[in-house]
N, C-alpha and C positions, 0 to 999 in steps of 0.2 A: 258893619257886621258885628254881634254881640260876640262877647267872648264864647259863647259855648256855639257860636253858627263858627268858630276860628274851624281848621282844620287841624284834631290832635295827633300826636306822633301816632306814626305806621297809618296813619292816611295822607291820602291825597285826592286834589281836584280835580276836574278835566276842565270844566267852564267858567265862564269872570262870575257869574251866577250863583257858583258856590254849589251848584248841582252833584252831586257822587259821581265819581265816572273812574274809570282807568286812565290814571296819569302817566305822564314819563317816567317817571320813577319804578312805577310797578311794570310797564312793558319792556325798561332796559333790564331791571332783574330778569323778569321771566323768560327776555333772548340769553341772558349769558348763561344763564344756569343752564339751559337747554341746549347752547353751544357746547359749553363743556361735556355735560351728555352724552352728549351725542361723538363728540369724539374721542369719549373713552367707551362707547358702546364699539365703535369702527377699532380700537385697540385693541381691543379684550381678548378676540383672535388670535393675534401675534403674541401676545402674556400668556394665553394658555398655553401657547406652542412651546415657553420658555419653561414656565411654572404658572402651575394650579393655582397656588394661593395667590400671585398677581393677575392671574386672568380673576379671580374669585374677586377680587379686590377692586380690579377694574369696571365689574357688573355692578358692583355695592354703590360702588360713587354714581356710577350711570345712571341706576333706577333713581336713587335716593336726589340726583341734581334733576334727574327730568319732573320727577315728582313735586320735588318745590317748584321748579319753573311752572306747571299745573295748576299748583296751588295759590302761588303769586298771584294768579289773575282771577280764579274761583273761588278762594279762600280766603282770603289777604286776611292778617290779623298778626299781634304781636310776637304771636308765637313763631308764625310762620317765618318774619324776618330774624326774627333769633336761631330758629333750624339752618336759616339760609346763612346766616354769618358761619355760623359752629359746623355745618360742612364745608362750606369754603374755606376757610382756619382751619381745618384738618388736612383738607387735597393738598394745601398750600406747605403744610408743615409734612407731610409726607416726601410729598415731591421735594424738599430741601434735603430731608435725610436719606433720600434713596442717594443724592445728587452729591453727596459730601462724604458720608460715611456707609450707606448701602441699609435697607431695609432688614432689619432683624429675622425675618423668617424667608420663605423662601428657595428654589435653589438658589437662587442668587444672596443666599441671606451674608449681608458684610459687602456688598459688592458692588462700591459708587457707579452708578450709572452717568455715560455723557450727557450732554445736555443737546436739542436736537431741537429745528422750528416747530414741531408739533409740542412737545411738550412746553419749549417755552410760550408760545401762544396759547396754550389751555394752562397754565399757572398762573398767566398776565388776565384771562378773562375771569377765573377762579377769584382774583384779586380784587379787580371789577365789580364781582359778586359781592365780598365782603365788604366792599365800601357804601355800593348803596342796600344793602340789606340795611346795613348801621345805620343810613341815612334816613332812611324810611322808620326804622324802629324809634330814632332818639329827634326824630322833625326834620321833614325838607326844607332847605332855602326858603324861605320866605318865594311865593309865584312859583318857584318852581314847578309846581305841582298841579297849577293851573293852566299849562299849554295843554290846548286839545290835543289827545291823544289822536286824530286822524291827519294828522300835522309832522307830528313828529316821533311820533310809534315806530312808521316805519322806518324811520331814519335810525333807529337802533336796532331795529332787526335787523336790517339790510348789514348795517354794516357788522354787527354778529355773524352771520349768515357769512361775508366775506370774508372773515378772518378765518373761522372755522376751517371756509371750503380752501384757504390757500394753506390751512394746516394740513388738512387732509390730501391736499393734489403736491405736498411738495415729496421729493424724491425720498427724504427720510420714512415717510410715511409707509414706504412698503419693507414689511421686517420691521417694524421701528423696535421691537422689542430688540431683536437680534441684534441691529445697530445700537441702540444706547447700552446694550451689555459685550458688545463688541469692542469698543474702542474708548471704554472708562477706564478711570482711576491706575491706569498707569506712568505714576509716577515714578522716572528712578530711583529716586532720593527713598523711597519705601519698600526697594526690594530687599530681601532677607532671604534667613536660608530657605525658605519655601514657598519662593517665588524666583523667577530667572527668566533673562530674555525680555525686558519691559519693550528694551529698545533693541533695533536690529543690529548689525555688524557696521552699518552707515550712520549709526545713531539715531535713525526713524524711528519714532513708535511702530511697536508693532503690535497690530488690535486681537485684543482676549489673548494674549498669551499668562498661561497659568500652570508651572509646573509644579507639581508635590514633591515633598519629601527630599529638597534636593539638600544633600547632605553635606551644608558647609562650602559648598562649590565655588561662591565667592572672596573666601577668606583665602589667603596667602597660604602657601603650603606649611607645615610645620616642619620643623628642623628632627632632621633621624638619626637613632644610636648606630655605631657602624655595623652590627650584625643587621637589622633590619636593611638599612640603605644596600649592605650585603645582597642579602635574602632579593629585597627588589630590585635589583643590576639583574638577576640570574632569571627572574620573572620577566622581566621586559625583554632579555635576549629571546630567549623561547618563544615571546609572543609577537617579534620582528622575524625571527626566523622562519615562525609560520605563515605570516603576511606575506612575505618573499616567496613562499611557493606558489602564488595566487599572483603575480604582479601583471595583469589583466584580467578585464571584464569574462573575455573568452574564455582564461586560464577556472576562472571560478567557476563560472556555468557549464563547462567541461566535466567539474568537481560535484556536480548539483548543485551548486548553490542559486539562490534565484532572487529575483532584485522583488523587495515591499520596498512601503510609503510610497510607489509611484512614482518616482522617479528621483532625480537631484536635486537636493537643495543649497544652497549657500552655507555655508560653514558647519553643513551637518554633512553634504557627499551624497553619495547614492549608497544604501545597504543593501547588501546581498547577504542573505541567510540560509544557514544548511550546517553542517560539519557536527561543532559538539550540539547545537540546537536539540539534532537527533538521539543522539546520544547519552543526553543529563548527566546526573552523576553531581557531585562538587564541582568548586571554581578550579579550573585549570587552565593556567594562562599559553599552555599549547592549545588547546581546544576553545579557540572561539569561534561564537554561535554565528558570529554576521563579519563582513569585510566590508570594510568604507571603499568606495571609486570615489575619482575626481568626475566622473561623465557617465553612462551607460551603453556609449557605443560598446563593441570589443575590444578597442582598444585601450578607452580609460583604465588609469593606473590606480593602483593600490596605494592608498592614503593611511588608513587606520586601521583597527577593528574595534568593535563593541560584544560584552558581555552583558549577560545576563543571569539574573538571579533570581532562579524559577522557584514557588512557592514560597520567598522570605518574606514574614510579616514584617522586617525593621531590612534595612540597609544590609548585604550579607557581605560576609569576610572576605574579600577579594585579594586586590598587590598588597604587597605587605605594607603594613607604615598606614598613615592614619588618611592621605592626599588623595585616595582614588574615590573620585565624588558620584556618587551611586546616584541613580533620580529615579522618577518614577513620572509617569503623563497620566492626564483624568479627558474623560470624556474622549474618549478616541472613536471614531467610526470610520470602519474599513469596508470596503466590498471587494471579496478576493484579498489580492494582494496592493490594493491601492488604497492609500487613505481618500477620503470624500470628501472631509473637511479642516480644516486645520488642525493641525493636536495642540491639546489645551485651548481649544477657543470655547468651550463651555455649551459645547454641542448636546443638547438632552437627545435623552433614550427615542423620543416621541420624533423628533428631525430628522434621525438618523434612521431608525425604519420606513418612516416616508420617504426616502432614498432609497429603500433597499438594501441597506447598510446592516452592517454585524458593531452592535454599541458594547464600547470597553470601557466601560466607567472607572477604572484604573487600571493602567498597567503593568507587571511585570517590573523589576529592578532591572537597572540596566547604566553600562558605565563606558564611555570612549577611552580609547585606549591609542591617542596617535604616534606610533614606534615607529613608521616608516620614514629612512634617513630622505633629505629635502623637503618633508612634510610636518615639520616637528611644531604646532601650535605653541604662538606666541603665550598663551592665556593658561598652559602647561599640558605636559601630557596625556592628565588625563580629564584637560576643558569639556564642558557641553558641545561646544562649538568650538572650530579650526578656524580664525578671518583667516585664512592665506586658501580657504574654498572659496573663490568666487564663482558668480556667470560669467558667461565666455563673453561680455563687454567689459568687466573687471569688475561690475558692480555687487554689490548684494539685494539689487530689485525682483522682490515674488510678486508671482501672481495671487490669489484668492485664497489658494491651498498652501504657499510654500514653497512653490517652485519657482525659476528664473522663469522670466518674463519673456514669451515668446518663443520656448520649447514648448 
């Protein structure tokens, strides 16, 4: 064969002939790219359900890889294998930054996503893609390019075709948006003040927890001049002495007060609200809005109370002294008086109506207050969370929502 009968880069042979045909090279492109395609067209759904700009994102990739995979076999030309690297070199460089530091726009924008067999299977064929685009653009192997494509065509489709279908059929695959921004980037070593709760009271991860504005809640209490430590002795008695008039479920629902969130959680209690709630006005630590139980029969006992700081745009002036750690929860969805889905799991507006649900994209200040003598939280008294709430196995295991497993 003369040098100009060779085959030059971004072609290939199918026969020892030297005949034009569709080689291997060009049928493994056109299956992966189309693999990938196609399962971010099956994603696109679940992104929209999260956020716009990734459902948007996820269709850009889908037309743009099914298109080259199209084109690979109708088109073939150097441009084509250069499109096909520089999209796959983008999904690939995408997918790292959502996976590490969290994609810049978005709701999710900042917000690393887990890593899940659908995604890593369509990152690993993305990869695929960019190798032999490059290969076909800069020359195939020597023969390579001469196996009949009715030979061995299929042998790269098929097995595209199975990788894809065991991305798509694995468990991750339904919600996968929901799960890979479910149960990311919770590290503890990166909580701060405006973040809490990465890990449970057992030390588990606990998935999409993300609380706002928690003010300083981690940091060691500061040390108080004696008027102040004063002023808060006389606040804390008032607000024990109130708890004591409530010391049962019964005693409060008597009072009107009525149990949200659905019921008990582990080192949060069950809250019953009424009293100042109704009432407003300033902070007054006789007048609190919700009373903690240990349980929701009638008989559970009075553990704490929580405050609330209705309309402050910043943290508002509570116990005296600088320790009473004020928070705030995003993304809340209630129906009635039960929440539907975790708070702070990064629940959108769009999920939570499709429930049925009433969407709180932020809520209300609000501060635990545990004064009740044998309940006095290790983590101080005015922690997010009490460990000395457990479920009645001793554990701190929830279900789905937050509650003990099994109520």
């Amino acid at each position: 064969m003369t040098t100009l009968d060779r085959p030059r880069p971004g072609e290939d042979t199918d026969h020892a002939d030297g005949t034009a045909g569709i080689g291997l090279g060009r049928w493994a492109l056109a299956a992966v790219l189309a693999g990938a395609g196609a399962v971010h067209v099956a994603m696109a759904p679940s992104h929209f359900g999260e956020s716009t700009a990734e459902g948007l994102g996820f269709l850009v990739a889908a037309w743009l890889q099914l298109g080259l995979g199209v084109a690979v076999l109708l088109r073939p030309s150097r441009s084509v294998w250069g499109a096909a690297i520089a999209v796959s070199a983008a999904a690939v460089a995408a997918w790292l930054v959502s996976r590490t530091m969290g994609l810049p726009f978005g709701a999710h924008a900042g917000h690393a996503e887990s890593v899940t067999i659908v995604d890593g299977l369509t990152v690993a064929i993305e990869g695929a893609a960019a190798v032999l685009a490059s290969a076909l653009l800069f020359g195939l192997p020597r023969g390579v390019g001469r196996f009949r494509s009715d030979r061995l065509a299929l042998c790269s489709v098929v097995g595209v075709v199975a990788l894809v279908s065991m991305a798509l059929a694995a468990p991750e695959a339904r919600g996968h948006a929901e799960n890979a921004h479910g149960d990311h980037g919770l590290d503890p070593a990166t909580t701060s003040d405006h973040h809490h709760g990465t890990t449970d009271l057992n030390g588990h991860e606990v998935k999409g927890v993300k609380a706002q504005d928690v003010a300083h809640e981690t940091e060691p209490d500061k040390p108080l001049d004696p008027a102040t430590r004063d002023k808060l002795a006389q606040e804390l008695v008032a607000a024990r002495e109130v708890a004591m008039k409530y010391p049962t479920v019964a005693d409060a629902t008597r009072a009107g007060y009525f149990l949200v969130g659905g019921g008990f959680g582990p080192g949060a209690g069950a809250h019953y609200i009424g009293g100042g709630f109704r009432g407003g006005g300033g902070f007054d630590p006789a007048k609190p809005p919700t009373l903690i139980y240990d349980g929701v029969s009638p008989t559970s006992r009075v553990v704490g109370l929580m405050y609330l700081g209705m309309g402050a745009e910043g943290a508002p002036e509570g116990f005296a002294g600088p320790n009473d750690h004020w928070h705030r929860h995003s993304g809340v969805c209630t129906k009635g008086a039960d929440v539907i889905f975790p708070v702070d799991a990064d629940v959108t507006e769009a999920r939570c109506k499709a429930k049925g649900g009433n969407f709180i994209a932020t809520t209300t200040w609000m501060v635990h207050a545990w004064v009740v003598p044998g309940w006095e939280s290790p983590a101080g008294v005015f922690s997010h969370e009490n460990p000395n709430l457990r479920c009645a196995d001793g554990t701190f295991d929830t279900d789905d929502i937050g509650r003990c497993e099994g109520t």
